[in-house]
Every structure is written in C-alpha cells, then in structure tokens.
SEBALUM-35212 format. One line per field, with one value per residue (C-alpha): residue in one letter; chain; x, y, z. Coordinates in steps of 0.2 Angstrom, whole numbers, m for minus. Layout:
<koldos>
rest = [a / ...] $
kette = [A / ...] $
px = [X / ...] $
py = [Y / ...] $
pz = [Z / ...] $
</koldos>
This chain:
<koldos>
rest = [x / x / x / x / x / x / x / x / x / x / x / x / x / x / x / x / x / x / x / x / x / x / x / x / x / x / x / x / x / x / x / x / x / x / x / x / x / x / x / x / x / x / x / x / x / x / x / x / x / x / x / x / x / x / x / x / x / x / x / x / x / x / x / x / x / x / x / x / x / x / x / x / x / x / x / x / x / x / x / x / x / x / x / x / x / x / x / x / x / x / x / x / x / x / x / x / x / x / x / x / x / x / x / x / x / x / x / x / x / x / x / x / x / x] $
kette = [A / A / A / A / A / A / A / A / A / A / A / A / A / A / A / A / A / A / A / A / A / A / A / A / A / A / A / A / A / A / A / A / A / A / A / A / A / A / A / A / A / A / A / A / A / A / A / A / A / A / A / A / A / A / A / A / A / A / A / A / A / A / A / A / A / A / A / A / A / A / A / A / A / A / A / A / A / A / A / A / A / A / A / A / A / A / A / A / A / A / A / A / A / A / A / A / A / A / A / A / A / A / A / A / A / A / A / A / A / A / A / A / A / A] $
px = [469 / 470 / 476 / 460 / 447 / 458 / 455 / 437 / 435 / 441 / 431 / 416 / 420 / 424 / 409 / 398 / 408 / 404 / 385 / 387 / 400 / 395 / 409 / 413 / 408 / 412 / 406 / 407 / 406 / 419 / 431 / 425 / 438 / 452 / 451 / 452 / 467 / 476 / 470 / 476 / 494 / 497 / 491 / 504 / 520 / 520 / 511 / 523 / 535 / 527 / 523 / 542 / 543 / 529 / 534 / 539 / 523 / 511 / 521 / 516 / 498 / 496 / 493 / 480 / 494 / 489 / 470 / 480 / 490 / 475 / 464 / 480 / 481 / 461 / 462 / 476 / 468 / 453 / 463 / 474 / 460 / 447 / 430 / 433 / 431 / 435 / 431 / 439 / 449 / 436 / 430 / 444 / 449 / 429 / 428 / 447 / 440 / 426 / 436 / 446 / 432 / 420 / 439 / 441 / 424 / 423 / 439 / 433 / 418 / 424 / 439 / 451 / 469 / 478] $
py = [457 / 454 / 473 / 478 / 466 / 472 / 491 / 486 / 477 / 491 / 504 / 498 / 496 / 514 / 517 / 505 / 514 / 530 / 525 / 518 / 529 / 545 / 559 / 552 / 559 / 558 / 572 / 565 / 549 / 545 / 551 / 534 / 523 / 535 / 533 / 515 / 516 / 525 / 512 / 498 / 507 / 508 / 489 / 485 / 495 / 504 / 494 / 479 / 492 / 501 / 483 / 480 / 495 / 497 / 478 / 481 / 492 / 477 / 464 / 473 / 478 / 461 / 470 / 482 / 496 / 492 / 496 / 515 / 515 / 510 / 524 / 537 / 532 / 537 / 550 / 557 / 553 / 561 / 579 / 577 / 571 / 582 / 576 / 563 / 571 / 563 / 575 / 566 / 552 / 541 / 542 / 538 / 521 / 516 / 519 / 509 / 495 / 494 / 493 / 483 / 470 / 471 / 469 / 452 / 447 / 449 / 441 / 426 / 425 / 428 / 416 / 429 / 424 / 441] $
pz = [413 / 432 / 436 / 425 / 437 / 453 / 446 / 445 / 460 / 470 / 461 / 464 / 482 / 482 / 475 / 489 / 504 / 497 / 498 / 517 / 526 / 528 / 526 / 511 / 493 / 476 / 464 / 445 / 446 / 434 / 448 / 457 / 444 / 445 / 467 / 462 / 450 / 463 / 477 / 465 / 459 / 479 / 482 / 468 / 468 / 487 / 499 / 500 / 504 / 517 / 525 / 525 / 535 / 548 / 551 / 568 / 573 / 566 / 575 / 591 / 586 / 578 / 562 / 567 / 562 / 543 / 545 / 551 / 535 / 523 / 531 / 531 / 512 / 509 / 519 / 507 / 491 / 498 / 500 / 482 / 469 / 466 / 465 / 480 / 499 / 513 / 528 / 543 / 547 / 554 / 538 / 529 / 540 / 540 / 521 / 519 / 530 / 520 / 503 / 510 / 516 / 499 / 490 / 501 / 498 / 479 / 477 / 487 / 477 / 459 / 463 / 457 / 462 / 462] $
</koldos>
C-alpha cells in the first residue's frame, strides 16, 4: 500500500511541475503515472545505489551532486517515454527539484513514513 501512495504522491508532483516549469510537457495525461512509476521504481531499487556511489562527489558538494543526478534522471525519462518531454536540462533539474520538494512536502503533511 505505501509503494501505491509513494506512486501517487509522485505523480501528482509530476503532474504540478509540468504546470510550473516550462519546457516540460506531458501529451496524454495518463503518461503522468507511468513518469511517476519510473520515478518511484528508481527511488526504490537504483537510487540507494547510485548514493553509495557518487558518495564521494556529495561529500564534497555537501550533497548538491544529488540535485545533478535527480535532474540527469528526468532528463532521461524525458528522451525514453513518449508522451513526456523534457526539452533542456534546466528543465529537467528545475522540474526534479520541484518533485522532489511537493514529494517532501506531501509526505510531511500526510505523515507517510516511507
């Protein structure tokens, strides 16, 4: 049940950056939860791992490099899924700090413990 409100919580942020960062569009909007799935599989299973090892880079950036990593990641998904473009990087790291951000903040005020 927690994967499903994590998958939630993250598609509708998708779908609120979408609305606010320019550059950044989805076509149907059903391609909003699949973005979301992806964002969440990536949160669960890769994530720790690539925080293992870009450990030394956000040692020195005071983990700054992870902002880098979240906006490479929906920059990516933005070129593989169709449906969801992402036409520049600053797009990409603004609309992942915004996911990231509306993420933090619905958890906090849901008290969701994930």
């Amino acid at each position: 049940m927690k994967i499903i409100l994590h998958w939630i919580i993250i598609s509708v942020a998708v779908l609120v950056s979408t609305g606010i960062v320019s550059g950044i569009s989805v076509d149907p909007l059903w391609v909003v939860l699949i973005v979301g799935a992806c964002l969440t599989l990536f949160n669960m299973f890769i994530k720790p791992v690539v925080n293992i090892l870009t450990l030394p880079l956000n040692i020195v950036t005071l983990g700054l490099f992870s902002l880098v990593v979240n906006g490479l990641l929906f920059w990516y998904l933005g070129n593989i899924i169709k449906g969801f473009n992402v036409e520049t990087f600053s797009a990409a790291f603004f609309g992942a700090l915004l996911v990231s951000v509306i993420n933090w903040i619905l958890k906090k005020v849901f008290h969701f413990d994930f």
